[in-house]
C-alpha positions as CSV (number, residue, x, y, z in Angstrom):
1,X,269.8,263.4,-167.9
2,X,271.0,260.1,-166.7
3,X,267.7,257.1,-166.9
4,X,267.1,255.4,-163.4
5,X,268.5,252.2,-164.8
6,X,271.5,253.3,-166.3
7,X,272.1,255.1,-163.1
8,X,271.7,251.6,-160.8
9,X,273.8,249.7,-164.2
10,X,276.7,252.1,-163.1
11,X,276.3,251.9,-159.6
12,X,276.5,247.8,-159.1
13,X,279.4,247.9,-161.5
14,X,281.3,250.1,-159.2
15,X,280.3,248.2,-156.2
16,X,281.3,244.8,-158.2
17,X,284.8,246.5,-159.2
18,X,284.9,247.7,-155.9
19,X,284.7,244.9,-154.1
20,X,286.8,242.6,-156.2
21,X,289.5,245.1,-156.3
22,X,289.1,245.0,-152.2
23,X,289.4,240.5,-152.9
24,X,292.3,240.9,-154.8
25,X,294.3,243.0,-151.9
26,X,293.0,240.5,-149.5
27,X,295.3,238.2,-151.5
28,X,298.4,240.6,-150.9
29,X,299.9,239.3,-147.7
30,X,302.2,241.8,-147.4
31,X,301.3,245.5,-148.1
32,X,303.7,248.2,-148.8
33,X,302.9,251.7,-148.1
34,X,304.0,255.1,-146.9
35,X,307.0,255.0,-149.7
36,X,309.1,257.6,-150.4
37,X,312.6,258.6,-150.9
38,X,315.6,260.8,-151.4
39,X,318.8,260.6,-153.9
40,X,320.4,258.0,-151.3
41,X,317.6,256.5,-149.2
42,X,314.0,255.0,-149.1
43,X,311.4,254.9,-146.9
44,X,308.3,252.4,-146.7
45,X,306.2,251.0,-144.4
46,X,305.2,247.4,-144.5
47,X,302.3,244.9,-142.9
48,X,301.4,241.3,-142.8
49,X,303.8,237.5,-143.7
50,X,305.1,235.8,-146.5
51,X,302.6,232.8,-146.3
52,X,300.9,233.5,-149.5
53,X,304.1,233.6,-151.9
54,X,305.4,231.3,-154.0
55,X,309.1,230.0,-153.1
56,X,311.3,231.6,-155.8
57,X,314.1,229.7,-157.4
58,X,317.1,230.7,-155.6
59,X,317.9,232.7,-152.3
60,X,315.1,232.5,-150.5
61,X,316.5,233.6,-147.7
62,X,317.1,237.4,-150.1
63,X,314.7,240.7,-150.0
64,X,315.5,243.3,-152.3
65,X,313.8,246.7,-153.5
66,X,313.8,247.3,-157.5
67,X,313.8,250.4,-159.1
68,X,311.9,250.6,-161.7
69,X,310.8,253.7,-164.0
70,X,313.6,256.1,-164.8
71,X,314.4,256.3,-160.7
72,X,318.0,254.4,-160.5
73,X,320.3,257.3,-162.3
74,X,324.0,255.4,-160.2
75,X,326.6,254.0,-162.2
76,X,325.6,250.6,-162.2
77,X,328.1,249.4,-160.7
78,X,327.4,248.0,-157.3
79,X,328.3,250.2,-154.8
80,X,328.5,248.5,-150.4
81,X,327.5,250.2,-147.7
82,X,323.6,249.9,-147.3
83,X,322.2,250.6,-144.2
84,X,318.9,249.1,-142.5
85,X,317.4,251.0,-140.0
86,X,315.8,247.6,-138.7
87,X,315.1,243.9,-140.0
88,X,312.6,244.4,-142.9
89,X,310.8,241.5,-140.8
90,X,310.4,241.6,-137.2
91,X,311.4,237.0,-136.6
92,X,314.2,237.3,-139.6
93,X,318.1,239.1,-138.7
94,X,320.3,240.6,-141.7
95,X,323.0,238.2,-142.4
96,X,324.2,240.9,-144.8
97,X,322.9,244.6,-145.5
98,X,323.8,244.5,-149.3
99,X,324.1,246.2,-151.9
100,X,322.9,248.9,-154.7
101,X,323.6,248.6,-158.5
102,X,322.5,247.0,-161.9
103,X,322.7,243.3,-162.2
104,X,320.5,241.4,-164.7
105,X,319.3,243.9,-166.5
106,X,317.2,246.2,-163.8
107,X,318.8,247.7,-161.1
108,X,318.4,246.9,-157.3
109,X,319.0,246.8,-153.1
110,X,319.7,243.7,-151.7
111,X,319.7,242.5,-147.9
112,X,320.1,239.0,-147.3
113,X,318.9,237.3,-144.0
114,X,320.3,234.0,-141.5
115,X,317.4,231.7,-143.4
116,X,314.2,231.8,-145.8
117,X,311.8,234.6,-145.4
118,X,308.8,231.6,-146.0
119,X,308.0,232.2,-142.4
120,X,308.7,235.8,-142.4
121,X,306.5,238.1,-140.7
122,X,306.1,241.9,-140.1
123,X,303.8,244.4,-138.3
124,X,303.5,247.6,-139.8
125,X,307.2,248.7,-139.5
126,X,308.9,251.4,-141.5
127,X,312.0,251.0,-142.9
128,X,314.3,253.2,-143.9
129,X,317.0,252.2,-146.4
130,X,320.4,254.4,-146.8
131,X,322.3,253.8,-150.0
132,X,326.0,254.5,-150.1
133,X,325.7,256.8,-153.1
134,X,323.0,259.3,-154.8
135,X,321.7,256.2,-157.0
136,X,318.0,258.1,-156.7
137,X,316.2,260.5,-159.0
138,X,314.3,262.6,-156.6
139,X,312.6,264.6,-160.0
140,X,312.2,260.8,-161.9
141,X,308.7,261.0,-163.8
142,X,307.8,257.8,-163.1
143,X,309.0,256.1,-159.9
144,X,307.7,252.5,-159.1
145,X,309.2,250.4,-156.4
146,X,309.3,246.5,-156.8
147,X,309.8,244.8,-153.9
148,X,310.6,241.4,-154.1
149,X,311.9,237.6,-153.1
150,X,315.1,235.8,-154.3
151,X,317.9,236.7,-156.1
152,X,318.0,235.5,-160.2
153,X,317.1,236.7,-163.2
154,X,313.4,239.2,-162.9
155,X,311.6,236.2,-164.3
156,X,312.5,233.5,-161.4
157,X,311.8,236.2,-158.6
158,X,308.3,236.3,-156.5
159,X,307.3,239.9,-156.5
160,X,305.8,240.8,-153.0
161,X,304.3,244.1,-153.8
162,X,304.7,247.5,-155.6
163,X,304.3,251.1,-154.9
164,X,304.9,254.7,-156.0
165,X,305.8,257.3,-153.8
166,X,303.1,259.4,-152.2
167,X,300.2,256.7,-153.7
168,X,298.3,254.9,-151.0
169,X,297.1,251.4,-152.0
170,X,293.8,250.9,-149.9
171,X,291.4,254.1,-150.4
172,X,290.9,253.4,-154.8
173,X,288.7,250.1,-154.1
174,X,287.1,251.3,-150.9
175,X,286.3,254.8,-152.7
176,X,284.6,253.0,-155.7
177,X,282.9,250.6,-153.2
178,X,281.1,253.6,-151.6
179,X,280.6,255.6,-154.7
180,X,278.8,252.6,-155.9
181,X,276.7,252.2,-153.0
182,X,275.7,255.7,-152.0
183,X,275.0,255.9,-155.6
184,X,272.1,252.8,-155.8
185,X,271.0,254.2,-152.0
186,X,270.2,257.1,-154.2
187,X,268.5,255.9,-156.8
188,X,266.6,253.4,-154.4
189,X,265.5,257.2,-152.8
190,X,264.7,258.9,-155.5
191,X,262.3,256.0,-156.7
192,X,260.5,256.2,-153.6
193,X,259.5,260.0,-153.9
């Protein structure tokens, strides 16, 4: 049987991870969410503005979506045609709807915009992306999206966010943050009896 103060031990140290995993996605300004996808398209929903990011090195005025995982199967080569089913921001037009292939070693989307994304902002739009080709593995064992600002090598770019289909970012800190506390309400009642 558990001892009353290991019982309390555990429960802050969930409400401490809990609530500094919840401060560390107040950081996020954007969130990603809602993500999946098909062999030529993706789907995401995003929230919030680009005021907390870092300027990268070069095209700021460049979004793109990496694949990471073993999720890009295409040729490599980059193939035209991508199509936006709106601006990924709602104060920022597509100059250009860009591109899918490999590039730099990792393999990408690109849309580029009429000027920097620093002032960028978006409210809880979803996206839909349509590749020219089937560039997607839709049985890929580990599919992670990168979503990120500029356009150079990985190491100059300012990653926005990350997701994997059919995860949803929010509910892991909040769940630990209530485990924690309905867990020290507990032993706070069953001291009192």
């Amino acid at each position: 049987m558990v001892s009353e103060k290991k019982m309390k031990n555990v429960s802050a140290l969930l409400v401490l991870v809990g609530c500094s995993l919840m401060a560390s996605m107040a950081n996020a300004t954007l969130v990603f969410s809602d993500v999946s996808y098909t062999a030529t398209s993706v789907t995401f929903t995003v929230d919030g503005d680009m005021s907390g990011y870092a300027t990268p090195t070069s095209s700021t005025s460049q979004f793109r979506i990496i694949y990471d995982g073993d999720l890009y199967i295409g040729d490599g080569l980059f193939d035209g045609g991508n199509t936006w089913s709106r601006s990924v921001f709602d104060n920022e037009t597509i100059n250009n709807s860009g591109y899918t292939g490999t590039a730099l070693g990792y393999s990408y989307s690109w849309v580029s915009f009429l000027s920097s994304l620093s002032d960028a902002t978006v409210s809880n739009a979803t996206i839909m992306l349509s590749l020219a080709e089937a560039d997607l593995d839709v049985n890929a064992s580990n599919p992670l999206f990168t979503f990120a600002w500029g356009n150079n090598e990985r190491t100059d770019l300012t990653i926005l966010g990350r997701a994997t289909p059919g995860l949803v970012p929010a509910p892991a800190p909040l769940a630990l943050l209530g485990i924690g506390l309905a867990a020290l309400g507990y032993s706070r009642r069953k001291k009192i009896y």
